[in-house]
C-alpha positions in Angstrom: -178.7 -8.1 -25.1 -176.2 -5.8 -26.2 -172.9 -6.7 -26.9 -170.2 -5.2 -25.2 -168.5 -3.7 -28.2 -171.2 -1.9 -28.7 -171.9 -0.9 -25.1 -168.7 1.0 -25.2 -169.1 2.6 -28.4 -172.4 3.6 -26.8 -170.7 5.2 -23.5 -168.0 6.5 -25.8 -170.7 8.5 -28.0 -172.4 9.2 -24.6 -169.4 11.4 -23.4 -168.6 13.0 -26.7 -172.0 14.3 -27.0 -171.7 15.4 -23.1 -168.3 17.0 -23.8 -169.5 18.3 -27.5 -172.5 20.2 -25.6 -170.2 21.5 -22.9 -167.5 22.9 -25.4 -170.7 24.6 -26.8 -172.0 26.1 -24.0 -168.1 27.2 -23.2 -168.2 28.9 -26.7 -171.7 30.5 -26.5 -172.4 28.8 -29.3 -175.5 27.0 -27.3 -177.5 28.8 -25.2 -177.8 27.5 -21.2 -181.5 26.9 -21.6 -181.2 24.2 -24.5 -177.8 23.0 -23.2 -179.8 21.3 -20.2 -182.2 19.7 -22.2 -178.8 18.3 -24.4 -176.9 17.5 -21.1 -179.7 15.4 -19.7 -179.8 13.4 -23.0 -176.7 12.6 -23.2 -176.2 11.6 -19.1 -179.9 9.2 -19.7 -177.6 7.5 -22.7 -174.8 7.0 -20.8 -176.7 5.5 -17.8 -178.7 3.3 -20.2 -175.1 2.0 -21.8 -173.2 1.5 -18.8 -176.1 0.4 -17.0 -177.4 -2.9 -18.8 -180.1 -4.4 -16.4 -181.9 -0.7 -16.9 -182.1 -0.9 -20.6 -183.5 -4.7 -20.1 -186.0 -3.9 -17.1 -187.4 -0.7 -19.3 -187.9 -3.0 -22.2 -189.6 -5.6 -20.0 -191.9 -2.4 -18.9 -193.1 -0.9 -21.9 -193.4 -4.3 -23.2 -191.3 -4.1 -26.3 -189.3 -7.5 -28.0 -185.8 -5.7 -28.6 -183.8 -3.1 -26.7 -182.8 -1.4 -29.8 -186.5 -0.9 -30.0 -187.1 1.0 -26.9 -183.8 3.2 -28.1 -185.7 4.1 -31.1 -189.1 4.3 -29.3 -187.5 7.1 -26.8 -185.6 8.7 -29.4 -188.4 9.3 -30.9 -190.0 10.5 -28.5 -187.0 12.7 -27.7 -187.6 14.0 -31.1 -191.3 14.8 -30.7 -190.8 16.7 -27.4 -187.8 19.0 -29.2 -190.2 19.7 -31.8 -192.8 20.6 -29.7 -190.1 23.5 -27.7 -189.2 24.6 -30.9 -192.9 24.8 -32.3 -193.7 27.0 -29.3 -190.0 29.1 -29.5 -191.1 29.9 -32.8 -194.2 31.3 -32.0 -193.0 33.7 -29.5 -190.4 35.0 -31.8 -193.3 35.4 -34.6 -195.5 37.2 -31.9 -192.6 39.4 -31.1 -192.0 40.2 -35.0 -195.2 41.4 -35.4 -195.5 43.6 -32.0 -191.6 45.2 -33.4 -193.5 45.4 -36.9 -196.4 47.3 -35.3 -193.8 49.5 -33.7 -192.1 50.4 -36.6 -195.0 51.4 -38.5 -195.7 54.1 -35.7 -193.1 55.3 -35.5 -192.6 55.7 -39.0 -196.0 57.4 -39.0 -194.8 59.1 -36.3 -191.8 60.2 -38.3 -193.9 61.6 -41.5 -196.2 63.7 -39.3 -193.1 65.1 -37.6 -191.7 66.2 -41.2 -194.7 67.6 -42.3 -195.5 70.4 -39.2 -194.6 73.5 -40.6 -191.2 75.2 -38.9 -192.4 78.2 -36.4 -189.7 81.1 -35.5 -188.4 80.8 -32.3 -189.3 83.7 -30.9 -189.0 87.6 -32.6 -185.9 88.2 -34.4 -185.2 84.4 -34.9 -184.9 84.2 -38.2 -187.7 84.1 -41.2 -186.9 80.4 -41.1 -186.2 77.5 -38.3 -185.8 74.0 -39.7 -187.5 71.7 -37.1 -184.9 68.8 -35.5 -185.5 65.1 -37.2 -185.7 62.7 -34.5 -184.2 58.6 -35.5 -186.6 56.7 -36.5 -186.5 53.0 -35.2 -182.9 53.0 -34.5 -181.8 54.5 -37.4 -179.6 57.7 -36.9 -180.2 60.8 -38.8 -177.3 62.8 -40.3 -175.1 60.4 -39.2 -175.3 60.4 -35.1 -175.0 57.1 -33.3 -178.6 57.6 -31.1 -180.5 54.2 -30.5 -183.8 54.1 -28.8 -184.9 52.2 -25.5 -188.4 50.4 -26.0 -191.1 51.6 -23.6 -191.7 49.3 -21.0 -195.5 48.5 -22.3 -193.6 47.3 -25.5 -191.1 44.8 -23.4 -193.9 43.5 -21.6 -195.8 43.0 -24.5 -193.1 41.0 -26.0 -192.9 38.9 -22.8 
C-alpha cells in the first residue's frame, strides 16, 4: 500500500513531467514523434498514483509481492522499449550517413573529371582560351556564390 504522502508526490511528479514534456514540445526542443511516447508515460503514472486499486489489482496480476516492484518492473520495461526506438533510430541515420557519404564521393569524382576536360573555344574568334565553369560540389559554393543542390529523388527515396 502506498502511503498518501507519497501518492501525491507521485501525481505531483506526474504533472511536472506532463507539463515539462509539453513546455518542450512548445520550445521545439522535443520532437512530436517522441513527445507522445513521453506524454503517454507520464498520463500511465498519474493514473497509477491517483488511481490506487489499479496499482494493487496489476500487482495481484503479474503476481509480484510489492507495488514498488511492479513500478520498477515496468519502468524497466519502459526502458528496454526506449532503447529498442533508439537502437533502430540509429540505424536509419547510420544508413543515411553512408548513402550521403556515397553521394559525396561522386560527386566529388564528378567534380575532378569536370576540372580535368580540357577548355574548347566557343566557337571561331572566341578566344585562344575559354576557362570551363566549376559547378559546387556537395553544397559547397565556388568563388563565393550561395548555390545549394536539391537531392535527386532516387537519393531521397533511398534514404527513406
Amino acid at each position: 500500500m502506498i502511503t498518501t504522502n507519497l501518492r501525491i508526490v507521485a501525481i505531483a511528479g506526474s504533472l511536472a513531467l506532463l507539463l515539462f514534456v509539453v513546455e518542450l514540445v512548445r520550445r521545439r526542443r522535443l520532437k512530436e514523434e517522441y513527445s507522445v511516447l513521453w506524454v503517454l508515460t507520464a498520463v500511465v503514472l498519474l493514473l497509477l498514483a491517483a488511481w490506487g486499486g489499479l496499482l494493487r489489482d496489476l500487482t495481484h496480476a503479474i503476481g509480484a509481492i510489492s507495488q514498488a516492484s511492479t513500478l520498477y518492473f515496468f519502468g524497466l520495461i519502459f526502458v528496454v522499449f526506449l532503447l529498442l526506438h533508439f537502437s533502430v533510430r540509429v540505424s536509419n541515420l547510420e544508413r543515411r550517413v553512408v548513402v550521403l557519404l556515397q553521394e559525396v564521393a561522386l560527386l566529388g569524382e564528378r567534380a575532378r573529371r569536370l576540372e580535368r576536360v580540357p577548355a574548347e573555344p566557343a566557337g571561331p574568334g572566341a578566344g585562344d582560351r575559354v576557362t570551363p565553369r566549376r559547378e559546387p560540389v556537395g553544397g559547397c559554393a565556388v568563388d563565393g556564390e550561395a548555390e545549394l543542390e536539391a537531392p535527386s529523388a532516387a537519393a531521397e527515396t533511398s534514404l527513406l
